[in-house]
N, C-alpha and C positions, 0 to 999 in steps of 0.2 A: 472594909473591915477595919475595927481601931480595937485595942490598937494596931498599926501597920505588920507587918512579918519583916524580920530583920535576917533570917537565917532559915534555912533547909536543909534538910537531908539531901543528900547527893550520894550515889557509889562512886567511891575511887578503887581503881585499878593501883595496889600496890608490889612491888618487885617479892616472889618471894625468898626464901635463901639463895635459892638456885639463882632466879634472877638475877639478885645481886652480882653474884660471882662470877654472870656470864656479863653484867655489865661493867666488875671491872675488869674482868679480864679482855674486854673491848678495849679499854684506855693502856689498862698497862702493857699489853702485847706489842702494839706499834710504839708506843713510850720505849721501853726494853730494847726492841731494836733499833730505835733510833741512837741510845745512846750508846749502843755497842756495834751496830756498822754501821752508823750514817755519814762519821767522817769516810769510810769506803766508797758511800753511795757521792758523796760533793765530790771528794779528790778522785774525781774521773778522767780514767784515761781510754782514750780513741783517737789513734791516729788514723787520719786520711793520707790516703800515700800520695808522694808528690805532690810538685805547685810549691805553696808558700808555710813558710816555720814563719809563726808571729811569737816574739819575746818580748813580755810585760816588763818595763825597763825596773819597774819598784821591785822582783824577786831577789836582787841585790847579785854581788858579785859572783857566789858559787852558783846559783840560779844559773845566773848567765853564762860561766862556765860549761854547765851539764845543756845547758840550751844549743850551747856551739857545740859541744858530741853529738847532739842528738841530728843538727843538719849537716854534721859533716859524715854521719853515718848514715842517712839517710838519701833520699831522691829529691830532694826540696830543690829548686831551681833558685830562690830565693828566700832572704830572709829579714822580717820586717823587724825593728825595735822603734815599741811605741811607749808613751807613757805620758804624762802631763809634767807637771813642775813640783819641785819638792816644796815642803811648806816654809814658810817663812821662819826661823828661826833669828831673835836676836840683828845683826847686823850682816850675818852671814848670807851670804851673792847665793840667790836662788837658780837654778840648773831644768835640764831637761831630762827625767828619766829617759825617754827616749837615745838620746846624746850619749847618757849613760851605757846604756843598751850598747849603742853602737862600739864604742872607743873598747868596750869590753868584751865585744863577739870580735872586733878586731886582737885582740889581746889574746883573745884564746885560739888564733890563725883560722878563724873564718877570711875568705879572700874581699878585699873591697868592696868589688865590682859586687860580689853579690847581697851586699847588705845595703838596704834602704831605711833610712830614720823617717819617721810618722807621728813626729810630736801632734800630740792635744792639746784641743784649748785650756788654757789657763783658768780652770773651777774648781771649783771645791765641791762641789755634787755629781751626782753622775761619772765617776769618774771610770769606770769600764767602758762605759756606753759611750762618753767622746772619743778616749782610744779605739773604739772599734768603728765610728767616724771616722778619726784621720786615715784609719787603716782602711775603709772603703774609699777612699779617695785616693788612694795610692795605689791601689787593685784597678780603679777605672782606669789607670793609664798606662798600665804596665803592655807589651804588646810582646808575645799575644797572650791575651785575657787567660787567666788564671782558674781553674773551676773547682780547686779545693786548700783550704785552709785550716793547716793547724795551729792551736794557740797551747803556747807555752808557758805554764804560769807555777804559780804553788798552791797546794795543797787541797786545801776545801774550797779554794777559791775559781778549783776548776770548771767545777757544772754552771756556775753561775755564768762564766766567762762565757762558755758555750753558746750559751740562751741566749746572750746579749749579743753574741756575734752573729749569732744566727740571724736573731731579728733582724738586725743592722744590715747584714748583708743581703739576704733575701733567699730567694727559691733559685738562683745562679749559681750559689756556691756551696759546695758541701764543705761542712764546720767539724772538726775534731780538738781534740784537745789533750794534751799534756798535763799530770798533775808532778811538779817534783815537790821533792822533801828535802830538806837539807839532812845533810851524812850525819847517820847513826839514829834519824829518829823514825825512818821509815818502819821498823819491828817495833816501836814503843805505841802506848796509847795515849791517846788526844788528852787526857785527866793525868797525864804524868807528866805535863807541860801548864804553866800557868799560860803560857803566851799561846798555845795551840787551844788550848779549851775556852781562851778568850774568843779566838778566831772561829773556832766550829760551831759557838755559839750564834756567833755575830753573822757565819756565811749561811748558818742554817734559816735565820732571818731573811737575810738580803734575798733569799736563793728563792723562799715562797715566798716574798714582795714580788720579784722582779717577775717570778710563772705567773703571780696571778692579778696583779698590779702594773706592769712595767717600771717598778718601782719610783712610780707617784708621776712617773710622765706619760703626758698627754697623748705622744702617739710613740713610735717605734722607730719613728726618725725625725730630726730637727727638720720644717720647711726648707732651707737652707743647704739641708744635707744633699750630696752628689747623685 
């Protein structure tokens, strides 16, 4: 046939009122909750009782403070302080959060004996996922083996912590986890803080990278890893 057909009739199936409104009320429903409890759902807390308190040495010093109440009221047999390296600023001697951790669970009279430091490797990526490295390599030597772990951290950065340790550790160790807040903002919301709504934003990211990604790495544990 010339000349050629350029176009047809076709039926389209379009939304009608109703549809629409059940289709945004699809987005906006989990939208709405996300932004009014999802820092709830990240800053999780579940402790597993006894065995091991892990302290993320970057929650800074009241962190660390409410970190040593929490295994000096508790059944913890041990407490790990882990962390990597602060970053480079200027000319200023770069440090160990972990080291951190420690000198400041000592400070707030945790006993010696029961505090072990778990620095990370020195990266700039990944930086949960090595601390929860060094922290299984201190676990494989501890005698006798340890079969649950809570991690101690802040706020929305807790669910994330979780995953990562879990993976890290494996089907041996049950994972819990600590969320704290620094004094006075625990009754506030997340949008009443520049500096918390930067974070809930950013952990709400990291948190679906890392469940459905392992956030861009290859496997679950370094070849290398213990």
């Amino acid at each position: 046939m010339f000349p050629p057909r350029l176009f047809e009739r076709r039926v389209v199936l379009w939304p009608t009122r109703t549809g629409w409104l059940c289709l945004f009320a699809l987005v906006a429903a989990p939208s709405l909750f996300w932004f009014f409890g999802g820092e709830q759902v990240l800053a999780l807390t579940s402790r597993k009782p006894g065995d091991v308190l892990v302290v993320e040495g970057w929650i800074g010093r009241n962190g660390m403070g409410a970190a040593a109440k929490e295994f000096l009221n508790g059944d913890y047999r041990w407490v790990i302080g882990t962390g990597l390296y602060s970053s480079e600023i200027g000319n200023e001697p770069r440090w160990s959060y972990a080291e951190v951790a420690v000198d400041n669970l000592l400070y707030s009279g945790v006993p010696k004996e029961k505090i072990i430091a778990a620095p990370a490797a020195d990266v700039e990526e990944h930086r949960t996922y090595e601390s929860a490295l060094a922290v299984s390599k201190v676990l494989k030597a501890l005698d006798p083996k340890p079969r649950s772990v809570t991690v101690f951290t802040r706020g929305a950065h807790a669910r994330r912590s979780r995953l990562v340790y879990a993976k890290v550790l494996g089907a041996d160790f049950n994972v819990g986890v600590v969320a704290w807040f620094p004094p006075g903002t625990e009754s506030t919301c997340w949008w009443h803080s520049s500096g918390r709504a930067r974070e809930f934003i950013v952990e709400t990211v990291a948190w679906a990278y890392e469940l459905l990604l392992n956030s861009g790495r290859s496997t679950h544990q370094r070849d290398d890893a213990p």
